[in-house]
VEXFI-431141 format. One record per residue (C-alpha): x, y, z. Coordinates in steps of 0.1 Angstrom, whole numbers, padded with zeros to 4 digits, always signed. Example, Ala and Ser with C-alpha at 12.3 -4.5 7.8 and 13.67 -1.06 7.14 Angstrom:
2
+0123-0045+0078 +0137-0011+0071 
# end
This chain:
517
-0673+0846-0558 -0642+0824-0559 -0644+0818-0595 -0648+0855-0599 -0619+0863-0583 -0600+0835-0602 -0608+0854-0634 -0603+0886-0622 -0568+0877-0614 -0564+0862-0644 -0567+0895-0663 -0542+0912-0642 -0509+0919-0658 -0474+0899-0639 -0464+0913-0612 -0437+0939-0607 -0410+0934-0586 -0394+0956-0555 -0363+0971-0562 -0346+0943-0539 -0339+0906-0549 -0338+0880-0525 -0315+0850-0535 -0314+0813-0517 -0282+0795-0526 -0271+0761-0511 -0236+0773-0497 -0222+0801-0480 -0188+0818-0489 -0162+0806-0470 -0151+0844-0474 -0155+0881-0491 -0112+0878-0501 -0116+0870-0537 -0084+0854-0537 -0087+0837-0505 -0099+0799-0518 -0113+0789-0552 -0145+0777-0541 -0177+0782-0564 -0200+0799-0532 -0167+0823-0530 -0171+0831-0573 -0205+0833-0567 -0201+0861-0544 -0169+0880-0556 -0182+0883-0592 -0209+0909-0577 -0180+0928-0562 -0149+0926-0583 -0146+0921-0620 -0115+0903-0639 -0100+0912-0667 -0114+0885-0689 -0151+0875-0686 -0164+0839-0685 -0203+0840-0701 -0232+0817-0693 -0215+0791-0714 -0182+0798-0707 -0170+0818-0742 -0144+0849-0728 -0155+0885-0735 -0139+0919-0725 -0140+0927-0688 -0114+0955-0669 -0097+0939-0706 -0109+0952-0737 -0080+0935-0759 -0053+0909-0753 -0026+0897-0778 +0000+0873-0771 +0036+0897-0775 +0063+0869-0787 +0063+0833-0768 +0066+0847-0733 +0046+0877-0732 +0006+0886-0732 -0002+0926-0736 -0038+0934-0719 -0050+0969-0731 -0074+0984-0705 -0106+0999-0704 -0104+1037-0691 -0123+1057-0669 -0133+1027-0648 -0132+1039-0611 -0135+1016-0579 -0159+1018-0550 -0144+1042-0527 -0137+1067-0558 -0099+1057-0566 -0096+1050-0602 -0088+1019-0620 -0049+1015-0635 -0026+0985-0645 -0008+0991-0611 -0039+0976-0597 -0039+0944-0622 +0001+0940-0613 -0004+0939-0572 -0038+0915-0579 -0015+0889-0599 +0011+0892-0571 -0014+0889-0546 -0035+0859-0560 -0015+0830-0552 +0000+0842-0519 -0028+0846-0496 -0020+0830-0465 -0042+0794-0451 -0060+0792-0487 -0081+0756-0492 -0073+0759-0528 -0049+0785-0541 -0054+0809-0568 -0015+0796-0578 -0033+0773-0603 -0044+0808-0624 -0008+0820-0620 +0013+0794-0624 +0027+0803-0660 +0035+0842-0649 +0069+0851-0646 +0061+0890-0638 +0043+0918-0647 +0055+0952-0662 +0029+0984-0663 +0035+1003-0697 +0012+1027-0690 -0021+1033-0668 -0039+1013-0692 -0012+0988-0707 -0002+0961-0688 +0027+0931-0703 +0022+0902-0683 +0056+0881-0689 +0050+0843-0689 +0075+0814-0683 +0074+0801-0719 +0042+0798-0741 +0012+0802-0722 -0020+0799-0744 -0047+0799-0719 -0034+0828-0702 -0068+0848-0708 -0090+0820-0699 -0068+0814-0663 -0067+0853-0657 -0106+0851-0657 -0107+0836-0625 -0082+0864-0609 -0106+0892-0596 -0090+0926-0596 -0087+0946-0564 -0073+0982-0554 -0043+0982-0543 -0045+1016-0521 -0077+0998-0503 -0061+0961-0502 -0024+0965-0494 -0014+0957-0462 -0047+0942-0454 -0057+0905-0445 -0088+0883-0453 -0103+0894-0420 -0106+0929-0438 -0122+0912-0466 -0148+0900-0446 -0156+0928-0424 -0154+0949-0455 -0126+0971-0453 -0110+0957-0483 -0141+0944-0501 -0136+0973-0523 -0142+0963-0564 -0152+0978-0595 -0181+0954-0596 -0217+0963-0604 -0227+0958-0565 -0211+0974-0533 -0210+0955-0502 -0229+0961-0476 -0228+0937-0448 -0213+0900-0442 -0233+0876-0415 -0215+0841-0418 -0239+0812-0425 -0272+0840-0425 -0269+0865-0452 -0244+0886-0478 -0261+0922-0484 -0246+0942-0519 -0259+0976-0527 -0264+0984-0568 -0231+1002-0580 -0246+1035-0599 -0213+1042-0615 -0206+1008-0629 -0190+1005-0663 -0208+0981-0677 -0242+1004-0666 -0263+1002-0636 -0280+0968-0630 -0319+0969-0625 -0319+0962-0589 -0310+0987-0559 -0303+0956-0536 -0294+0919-0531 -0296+0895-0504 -0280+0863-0509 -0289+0838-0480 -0274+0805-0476 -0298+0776-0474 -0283+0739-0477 -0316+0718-0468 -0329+0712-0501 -0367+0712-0490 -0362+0746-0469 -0346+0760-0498 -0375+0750-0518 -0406+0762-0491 -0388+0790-0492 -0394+0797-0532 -0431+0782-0529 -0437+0805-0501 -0421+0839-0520 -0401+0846-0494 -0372+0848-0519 -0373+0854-0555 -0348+0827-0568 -0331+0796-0554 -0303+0770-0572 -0300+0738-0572 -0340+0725-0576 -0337+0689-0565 -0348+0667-0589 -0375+0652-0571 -0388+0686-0568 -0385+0694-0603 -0417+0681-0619 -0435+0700-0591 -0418+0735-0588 -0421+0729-0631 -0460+0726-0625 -0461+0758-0602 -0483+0787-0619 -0466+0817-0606 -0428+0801-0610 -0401+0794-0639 -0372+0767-0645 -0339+0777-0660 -0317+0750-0660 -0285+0739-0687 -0257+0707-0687 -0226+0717-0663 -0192+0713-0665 -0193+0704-0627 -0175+0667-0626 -0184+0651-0592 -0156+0628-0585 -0140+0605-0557 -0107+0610-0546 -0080+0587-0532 -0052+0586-0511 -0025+0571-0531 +0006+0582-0521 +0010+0576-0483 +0019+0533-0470 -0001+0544-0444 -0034+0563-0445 -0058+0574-0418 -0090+0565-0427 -0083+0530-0439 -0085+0496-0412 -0091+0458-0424 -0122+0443-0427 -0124+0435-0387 -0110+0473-0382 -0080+0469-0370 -0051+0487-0378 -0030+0477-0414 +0004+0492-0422 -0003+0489-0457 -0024+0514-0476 -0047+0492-0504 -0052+0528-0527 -0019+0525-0536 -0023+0497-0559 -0043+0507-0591 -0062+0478-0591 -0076+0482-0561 -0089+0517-0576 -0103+0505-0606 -0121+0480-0589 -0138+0508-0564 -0143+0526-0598 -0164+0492-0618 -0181+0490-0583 -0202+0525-0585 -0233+0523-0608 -0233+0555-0622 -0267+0553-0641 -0282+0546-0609 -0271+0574-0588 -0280+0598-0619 -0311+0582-0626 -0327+0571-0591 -0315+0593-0570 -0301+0626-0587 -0343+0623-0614 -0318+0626-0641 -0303+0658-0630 -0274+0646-0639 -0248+0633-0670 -0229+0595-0659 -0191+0600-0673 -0158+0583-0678 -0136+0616-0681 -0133+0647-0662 -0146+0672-0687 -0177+0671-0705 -0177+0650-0737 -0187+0682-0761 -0162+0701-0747 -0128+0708-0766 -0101+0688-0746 -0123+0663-0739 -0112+0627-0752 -0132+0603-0773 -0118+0574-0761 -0134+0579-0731 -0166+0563-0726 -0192+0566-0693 -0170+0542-0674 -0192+0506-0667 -0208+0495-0637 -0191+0455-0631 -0194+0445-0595 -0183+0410-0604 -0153+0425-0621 -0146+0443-0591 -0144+0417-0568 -0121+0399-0589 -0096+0429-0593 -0097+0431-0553 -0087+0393-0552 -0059+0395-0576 -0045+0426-0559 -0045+0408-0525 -0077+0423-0509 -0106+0397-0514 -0110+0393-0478 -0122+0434-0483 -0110+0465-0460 -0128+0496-0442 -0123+0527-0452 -0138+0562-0440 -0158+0578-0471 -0158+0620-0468 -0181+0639-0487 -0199+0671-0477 -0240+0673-0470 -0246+0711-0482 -0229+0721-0516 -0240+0698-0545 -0273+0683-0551 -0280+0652-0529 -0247+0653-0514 -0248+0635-0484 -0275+0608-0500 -0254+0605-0529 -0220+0597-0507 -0237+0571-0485 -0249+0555-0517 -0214+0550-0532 -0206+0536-0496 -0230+0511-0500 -0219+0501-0535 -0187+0500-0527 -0193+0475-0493 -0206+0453-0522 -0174+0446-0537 -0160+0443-0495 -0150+0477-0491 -0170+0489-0456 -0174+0523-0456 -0179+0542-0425 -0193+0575-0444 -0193+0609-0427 -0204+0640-0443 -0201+0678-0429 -0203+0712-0444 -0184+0718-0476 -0159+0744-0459 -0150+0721-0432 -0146+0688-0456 -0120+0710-0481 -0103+0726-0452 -0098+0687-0436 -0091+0675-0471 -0064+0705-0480 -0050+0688-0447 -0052+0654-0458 -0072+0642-0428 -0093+0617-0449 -0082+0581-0472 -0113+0589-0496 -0134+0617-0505 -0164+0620-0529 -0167+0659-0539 -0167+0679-0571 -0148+0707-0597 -0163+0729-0618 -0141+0740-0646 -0134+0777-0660 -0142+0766-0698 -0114+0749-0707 -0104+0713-0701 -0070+0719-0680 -0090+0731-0651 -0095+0701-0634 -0067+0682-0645 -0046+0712-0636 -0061+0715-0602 -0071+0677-0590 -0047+0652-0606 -0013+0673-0614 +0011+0662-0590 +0009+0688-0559 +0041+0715-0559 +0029+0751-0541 +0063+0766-0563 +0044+0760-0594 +0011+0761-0585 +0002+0726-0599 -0026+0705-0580 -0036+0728-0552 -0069+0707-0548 -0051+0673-0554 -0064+0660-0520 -0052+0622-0530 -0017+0635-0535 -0020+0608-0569 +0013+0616-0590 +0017+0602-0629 +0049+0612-0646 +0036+0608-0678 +0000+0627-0672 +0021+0656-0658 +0047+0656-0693 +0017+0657-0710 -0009+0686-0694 +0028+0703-0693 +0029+0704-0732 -0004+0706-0735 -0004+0740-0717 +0025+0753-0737 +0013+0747-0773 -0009+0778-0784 -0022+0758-0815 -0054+0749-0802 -0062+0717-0817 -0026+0696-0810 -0033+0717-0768 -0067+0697-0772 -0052+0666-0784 -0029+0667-0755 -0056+0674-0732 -0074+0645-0743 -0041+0623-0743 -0036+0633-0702 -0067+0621-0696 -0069+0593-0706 -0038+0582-0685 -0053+0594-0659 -0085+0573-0662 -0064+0543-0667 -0039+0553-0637 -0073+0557-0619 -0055+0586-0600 -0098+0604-0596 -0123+0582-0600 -0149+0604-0625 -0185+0597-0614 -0207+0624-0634 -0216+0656-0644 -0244+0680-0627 -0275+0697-0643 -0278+0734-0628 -0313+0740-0618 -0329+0775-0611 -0360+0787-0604 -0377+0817-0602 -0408+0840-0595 -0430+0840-0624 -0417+0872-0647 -0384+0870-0642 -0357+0853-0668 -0322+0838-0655 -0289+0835-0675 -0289+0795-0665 -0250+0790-0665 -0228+0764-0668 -0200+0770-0639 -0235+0772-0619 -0228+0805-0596 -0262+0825-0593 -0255+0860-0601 -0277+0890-0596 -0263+0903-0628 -0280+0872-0650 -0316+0880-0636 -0340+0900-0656 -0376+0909-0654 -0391+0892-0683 -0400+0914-0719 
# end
């Protein structure tokens, strides 16, 4: 009778699926406000809601969003020609008045982590022509304009003005032209987003999604063997070769351009986190002198965290880009693993007798977080560096960090498509008035790496702005100013039948999943 049924079942065609999709994702938004913090949960989330002018792809290549043409007007100007008849949520329709107050409100949200200046930093105004003609006005050249105004989701300005994040979250103001609608917001349990009939781009297949947050890595995973939902990201890799085996489920997985990286406190004589070797208090603040960060650099094994404990789900690196991206510098090799070298850089720079140091990292946002942080602790005690490691939710850690409340901190960037994202937002010296290193948590500062991302993102030919790019890191690397440890491999799965868009900036969008042809 069993093997009857077997074959029986075997003959029966895959199955079809409700009208709702259930997603599991490791991290919760820290909010709705699309403009509130740039934080990959919060993309992840506003990209169902809101569309930008300028599209990122699975691979990161731009295509026409609320956009359909851009052309650069003279050296300070960028004209975006918008596409008509594009209404928002509540009915209101879509105009270049709404682009204007999304610009202006962007980098100005109050309490923001990690502002949305970084995307607006070369815009000196806007001017509407028309409904559907907008001239942004830039402060000088500003090539990448396009790729940093795909990160700025547009909102209405009748619905938003006048509102707060709260609004956002409650969702007042959660008002797009995205292909979903919000429906309801529960913190830490579950977003619910209602199909948009009337999007432009066409209605998506499903009626419904529910995106719940679940950072234990073997929950998130019973909870795909079990069907309870019908994708999850970020498949551990020691799961891998088993969820791979699964009949009735499907891997999608590509390289990222997610760098996970340690971060120093260089600037500050005195620094919270750090002690001597015995623990006691020390008016001088070791990070400060660049040998003692290349020696905590040689003292992480990169090959083993990628290899042992990340299955290979992971790229080791020497730069902050990935090495077959444009920008990215070929003198720039995976950066070696030289313990012994270590512990003489830590003698010659005073420190042989070692110091303590608190090690941040978060244990619910990238894979193998918290494991992955306690083992660079442990690598790093071996050249006499004692780490006291403590790890906490992603939202808290960036909040603490954006307050400097930590000497060290092991976390991660993923970049837009183009190599000045993280060099833009983690190692150019911090400055709110121009929007320069809002997630520059070390407060590291390099004349000569800021001269040269600053002429690097004014020259619009795009081979010297890669050269450039290329050039600024590698003073970087040698400055040490973020230590670069390695690149992620973005892991879905799914139920049997169904196809994912496997993309490289990692978010998990409704609007990549397909039932199979």
């Amino acid at each position: 009778m069993r093997r009857l049924l077997l074959a029986l079942t075997a003959l029966l065609p895959l199955p079809t699926f409700a009208a709702d999709i259930k997603m599991a994702v490791r991290t919760d938004a820290s909010s709705i406000d699309p403009h509130y913090h740039v934080y990959s949960p919060n993309t992840g989330v506003y990209r169902h809601i809101f569309d930008t002018l300028v599209i990122f792809d699975a691979r990161g290549g731009l295509k026409p969003g609320l956009a359909l043409s851009w052309k650069p007007v003279g050296e300070d100007a960028w004209e975006f020609k918008l596409r008509p008849g594009v209404v928002f949520h509540d009915g209101g329709k879509f105009t270049a008045e709404d682009v204007a107050f999304s610009i202006a409100r962007a980098p100005n949200v109050p309490n923001s982590p990690s502002s949305y200046s970084q995307y607006t930093k070369s815009i000196a105004g806007t001017e509407v022509v028309d409904d559907h003609t907008i001239l942004i006005r830039t402060k000088g050249p500003a090539p990448i304009l396009p790729v940093d105004l795909g990160s700025i989701a547009i909102v209405s300005k009748k619905a938003v003005a006048g509102k707060a994040t709260s609004d956002f979250n409650s969702g007042v103001a959660a008002i797009g032209t995205g292909p979903y609608r919000f429906v309801e917001w529960v913190a830490a349990n579950q977003l619910t987003l209602a199909r948009n009939p009337d999007y432009w781009g066409g209605a998506e297949p499903w009626e419904r999604v529910v995106r719940r947050p679940i950072a234990n890595d073997g929950a998130r995973v019973a909870s795909m063997l079990s069907g309870d939902v019908d994708m999850i990201e970020g498949v551990p890799g020691v799961d891998r070769a088993r969820l791979a085996a699964t009949s009735h489920l499907t891997l999608h997985e590509c390289n990222s351009s997610r760098i996970v990286y340690l971060h120093m406190d260089s600037a500050r004589d005195v620094s919270p986190g750090i002690s001597d070797a015995n623990g006691n208090k020390i008016e001088r603040n070791p990070l400060r002198d660049v040998r003692v960060r290349r020696a905590i650099s040689a003292a992480i094994n990169r090959q083993a965290l990628t290899e042992r404990l990340l299955s290979g789900q992971a790229r080791p690196t020497g730069q902050y880009t990935p090495p077959d991206m444009p920008g990215s510098s070929p003198k720039l090799p995976v950066l070696p693993y030289d313990p012994v070298g270590a512990q003489a850089l830590m003698k010659e720079a005073g420190w042989g007798d070692g110091f303590s140091v608190v090690l941040a990292g978060s244990n619910d946002r990238y894979p193998s977080d918290a494991q992955v942080t306690q083992a660079v602790g442990q690598m790093l005690a071996r050249i006499g560096v004692k780490t006291e490691v403590q790890t906490m939710p992603a939202a808290i850690l960036f909040t603490r960090g954006s307050k400097l409340d930590f000497s060290m901190i092991l976390s991660g960037w993923v970049g837009t498509g183009d190599a000045s994202s993280p060099l833009t937002a983690l190692m150019a010296t911090f400055d709110p008035k121009t929007g320069m290193g809002p997630s520059n948590r070390g407060r590291w500062s390099n004349g000569a790496f800021d001269d040269t991302l600053a002429a690097a993102l004014r020259t619009m030919d795009t081979t010297k702005r890669n050269e450039l790019y290329g050039r600024a890191a590698e003073i970087a690397v040698d400055d040490m100013g973020v230590v670069p440890v390695y690149f992620t491999i973005n892991t879905w799965a799914t139920k049997k039948g169904l196809v994912y868009d496997a993309r490289a900036d990692e978010t998990s969008l409704a609007m990549g999943l397909r039932p199979a042809k």
